[in-house]
Structure formats: C-alpha cells, structure tokens
Residue, then its C-alpha position, 0 to 999 in steps of 0.5 A: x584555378x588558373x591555367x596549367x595550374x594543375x598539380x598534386x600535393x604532398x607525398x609522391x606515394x599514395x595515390x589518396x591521401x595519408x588516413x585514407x587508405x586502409x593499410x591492409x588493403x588488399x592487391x585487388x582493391x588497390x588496383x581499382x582504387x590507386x592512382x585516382x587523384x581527385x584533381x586527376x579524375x576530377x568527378x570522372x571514373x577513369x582520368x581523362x587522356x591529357x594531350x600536351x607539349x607546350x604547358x602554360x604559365x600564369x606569370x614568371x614567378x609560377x613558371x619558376x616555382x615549379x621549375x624547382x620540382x617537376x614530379x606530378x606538376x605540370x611542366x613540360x609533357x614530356x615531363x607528364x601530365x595526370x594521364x601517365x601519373x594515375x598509372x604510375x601511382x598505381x604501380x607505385x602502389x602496388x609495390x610496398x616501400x617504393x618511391x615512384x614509378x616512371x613510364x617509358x614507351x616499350x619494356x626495352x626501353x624500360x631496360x635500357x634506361x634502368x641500366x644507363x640509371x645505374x651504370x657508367x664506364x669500367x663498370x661491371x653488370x652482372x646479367x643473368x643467363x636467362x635474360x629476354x633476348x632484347x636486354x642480352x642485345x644491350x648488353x653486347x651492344x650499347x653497353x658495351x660500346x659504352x665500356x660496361x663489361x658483361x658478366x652472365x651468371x647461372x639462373x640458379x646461383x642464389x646467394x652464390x652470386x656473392x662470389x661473382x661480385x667483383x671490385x667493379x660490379x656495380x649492378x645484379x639485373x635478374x629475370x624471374x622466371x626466366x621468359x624462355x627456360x622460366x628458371x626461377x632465382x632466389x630473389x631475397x638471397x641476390x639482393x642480399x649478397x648485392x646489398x651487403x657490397x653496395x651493388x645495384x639490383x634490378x629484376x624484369x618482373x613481367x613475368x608476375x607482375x607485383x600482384x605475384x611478386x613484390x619486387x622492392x618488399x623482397x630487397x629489389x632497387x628497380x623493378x622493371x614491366x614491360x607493361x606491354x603484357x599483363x598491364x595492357x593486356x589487351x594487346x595494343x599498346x607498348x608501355x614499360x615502367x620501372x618502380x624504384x626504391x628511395x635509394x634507387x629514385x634519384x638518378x633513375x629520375x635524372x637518367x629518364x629525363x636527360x634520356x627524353x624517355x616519354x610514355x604516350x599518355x593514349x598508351x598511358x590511358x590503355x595501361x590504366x584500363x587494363x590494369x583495373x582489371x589485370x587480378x581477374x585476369x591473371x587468375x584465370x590466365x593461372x588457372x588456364x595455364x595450370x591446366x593445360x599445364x598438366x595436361x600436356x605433362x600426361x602427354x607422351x609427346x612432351x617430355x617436359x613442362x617448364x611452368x614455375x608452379x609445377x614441381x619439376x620447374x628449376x627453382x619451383x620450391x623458391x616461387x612456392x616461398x617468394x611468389x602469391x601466383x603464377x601467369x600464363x606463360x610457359x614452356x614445354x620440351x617435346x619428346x624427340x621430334x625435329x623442326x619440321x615436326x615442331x612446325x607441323x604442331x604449331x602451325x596447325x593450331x586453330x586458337x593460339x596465334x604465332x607471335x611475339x609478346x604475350x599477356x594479352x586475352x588471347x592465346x600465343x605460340x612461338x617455337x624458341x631456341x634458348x641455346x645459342x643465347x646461353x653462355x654461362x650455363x649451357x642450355x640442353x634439353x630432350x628436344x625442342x622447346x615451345x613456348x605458350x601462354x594461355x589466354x582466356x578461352x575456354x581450357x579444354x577448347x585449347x587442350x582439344x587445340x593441342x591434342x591435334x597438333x601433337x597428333x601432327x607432331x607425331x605423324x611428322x616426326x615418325 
C-alpha cells in the first residue's frame, strides 16, 4: 500500500461486503458489526482514531484520480478519514433504504445544515410547533435573514398538512416526539402528503434513535440525531449526523462540504464506542423510564405524564403503530404549584443532575416552559411542566429520589 493510499471499495451502504451480511440481521447485531471495514479496523476491534489535515499523494496522477470522488477516500480531513466513516456507516446501517450518512460537530449543526441542503431564498419551511428551541432559533434567525418564510404547524396535523403545503414550500421538518410537550406526529402520513407535492422531509429523530424508529423506511428524506445524546451516551462529546435517502444525498453532500462542517474524529471515536452499546442501553433507559413513568401517574402531585408510550400522551396510538420503543425522556405536568414550588422539587433531588442535553447513564431534570415557543397551537396545561430523562440507576432509588421532592413541592406550594 502506498501512502494515503488508503480507501474503500464499492457501495457506499454496507459497512461489509454484499453476501456478507444476512439480510435479516437484527438491530442489535448491526450495531456491533456495522461500519468495521476491514482496512478501516485493520486486524484491530474498534477503528483506530485517525488524526489528519494535509493527506499525502503518491504522484499527481493518484491526487487527481481521487479528486474525481472524495466519499470514503482520503483526501483531505475535513472531507474524513476511517475514524468518522465507521460511524457514519453504521447509522448508515441502521437505516433501511438509505444512502450515507454525513457527521457534523453538535445536532444544531446537524440542523442547520440539513435545512441550508434543502432550502433557498423565497421558499417556504414548514416547521413544527413542537421543535427543539435551537432549530426554532434558526428559523426566526439565519433563515430568515436568508429570506426563507417560517410557517409553524400543529404536532398533530397528520395528513392534514396537505393543506399547509403552498406553492412555495419546499420543506416539512417534524420532531417526534416533540423534546418538551413529546407529542408524537404521523410520520408515514406527513411524508406522504410531502412527497405527493415534490416537498422535502426532514425529522429530528433523537428522541429514538433508528433502533425505535426508522426514519427513511417510513418515507423520511433526512434523518437528523443529535448523536450527542443516546449515540455518545456518555455525556462528553457533541456529535450530529444526518442520514440521507438516495434523493436527498446530493446536495446534502454539497451543502455539508461547501459549509466546511467537520465531525472531530476523537468525537467520531466516542460516537462509535457508545453506539456499540446504545441497544443495552435504551432498553433499560425504557424500561426505567416506564416505571417511574407510572409511578409518578399514581402520585396526587402530577396531574399528568407526558411519555409517548403511555396512553394519555398526545399521538400515543401513532408510536404503538410506527414506533419498536420508547427512550428515557419525558415529561410530567404538576398539579397546581408555582415556580418556587417547582424549584423546591428540583432543587432537592439527590440522583438527577439540573442540566441540558439528556441521553446520557446518568439521570437529568430541567424546569421547562413550552408556552412562550408555541405559536400555531397554544400550549396550556394544569401547571407546570418538568422534564426527565432516567438513566441508569436503580428505579426505585430514583422513585424514592422523587417521592421526597414532591413532598417538597407539596409543602411549598401549600
């Protein structure tokens, strides 16, 4: 092998070769086995973190004949080396009927890209009313000082969007379920209706990862993660991807690389770690969450759960059809109570830490407030709303954890 010789051959879509991989392999085997080329790895288990700038040539007549396609050849390192491409591959992978998968350095960024792939001047997003505050953020700024109209729509609107797509809408962006209120939208029926009008659909599908839902199977374009969650799952590294459909490809490809967006290939390797093991872990995140879940449902204080996989959730009966699974992270609305009260639960637990982010071992709580980012459908609730997601401690230690701050919430707010 000469130097910067390395690259791989043939299809861009398995992480082995065609005839290697059984086509009824399950999820959790693909995520031990997928993205570990062979002159990746190169007789090691994981893929080595490769470091790079400046790639080396044997003679003008190799640098121009792989300048003629750059995917999964080294190049240059912002273009990548086998340290982002294992990653890549895998969630590749892990997406029935996609084409590749890009790595970008946070799931804002992720985002971002994906919309700038998609969208130009005069045209039209229709946004949902849900969204993650950050990709409300781009809407009302970059975007619109790049003359894209916002439009934000009702969670639940279904096939009903058919009717909000205009002469100019060029793109439906959906989060399901939604990371504050987590209603959860008819995927299959939005991508219909957008499809039928030559409209671009792009989902934020962090919430689930493509082990609980398979975004381009279900008529996606681009799924976006912020693999900064349940991919890393460790808590120290941000990371975003973005797996495309053959349609979508292209000019996500030319977007991301005329943008310089660049995955660092330490945060590359951390992603790939942690995704090994991110079935075990979403499990017991599930199952955990689940049961303090319904705990909390039996408790006066609450006076609702907002958890996807529980009936009273908006669009519960659309995740018992689309959806294999549930994550850690939901919300509850307390009963009656005011900030000070609300402060006095959270502030007081022992095991969940106050911060942002989530999909990590370890347990979270934030105090949110949904209202003021609501615009098409008016966010009401019997009180206030917090937000958890349950890592891996033991459940009954993090039930025990809350029963004594909803004793503080009661005192307080008595």
């Amino acid at each position: 092998m000469g130097r910067g010789r390395l690259h791989a051959q043939g299809t861009r879509r398995r992480g082995v070769s065609e005839g290697e991989r059984d086509a009824e392999q399950q999820p959790a085997t693909t995520l031990v086995t997928a993205g570990r080329r062979a002159e990746w790895t190169q007789g090691i288990v994981n893929p080595p973190v490769w470091r790079a700038s400046t790639i080396l040539y044997d003679n003008v007549a190799d640098l121009k004949e792989r300048q003629k396609d750059t995917h999964h050849r080294l190049y240059y390192g912002r273009r990548g080396t086998p340290t982002q491409w294992s990653l890549a591959d895998a969630l590749t992978e892990l997406e029935p009927g996609a084409e590749a998968t890009l790595l970008y350095p946070s799931g804002v960024a992720a985002v971002a890209t994906a919309l700038l792939a998609v969208l130009k001047p005069g045209d039209e997003l229709l946004m949902v009313d849900s969204a993650y505050e950050p990709t409300r953020a781009l809407c009302g700024g970059l975007l619109k000082r790049l003359g894209v109209t916002t439009r934000f729509y009702d969670p639940l609107v279904g096939a009903g969007i058919a009717g909000m797509i205009g002469e100019n809408t060029r793109a439906v962006f959906m989060e399901s379920p939604g990371s504050l209120t987590f209603e959860v939208q008819d995927v299959p029926a939005i991508c219909a209706a957008a499809r039928a009008r030559g409209v671009t659909t792009l989902l934020d599908n962090t919430w689930a990862t493509p082990l609980y839902f398979r975004a381009i199977e279900k008529g996606v374009d681009l799924s976006i993660l912020a693999c900064t969650k349940y991919v890393v799952g460790h808590s120290d590294a941000m990371l975003g991807s973005v797996t495309a459909a053959p349609s979508a490809w292209s000019k996500l490809r030319q977007t991301t690389y005329q943008l310089g967006q660049h995955a660092a290939p330490d945060d590359a390797w951390l992603g790939s770690r942690g995704l090994r093991t991110m079935g075990v872990r979403l499990a017991q995140h599930q199952a955990s969450a689940l049961k303090v879940a319904r705990w909390l449902g039996e408790q006066p204080e609450i006076a609702r759960v907002l958890h996807p996989a529980l009936p009273d959730c908006p669009g519960h009966e659309t995740w018992a059809r689309d959806f294999t699974g549930a994550s850690g992270l939901f919300g509850v609305v307390l009963n009656g109570g005011d900030d000070a009260a609300r402060a006095a639960l959270i502030d007081g637990l022992r095991l969940f830490g106050i911060g942002f982010s989530w999909g990590g071992f370890e347990s979270l709580v934030v105090p949110a407030d949904p209202a003021p980012l609501r615009s098409a459908v008016p966010w009401s609730a019997e009180g206030l709303l917090v937000r958890l997601h349950i890592g891996l401690e033991d459940p009954d230690d993090l039930i025990a954890d809350l029963a004594a701050g909803l004793a503080r919430f009661r005192a307080a707010a008595s």
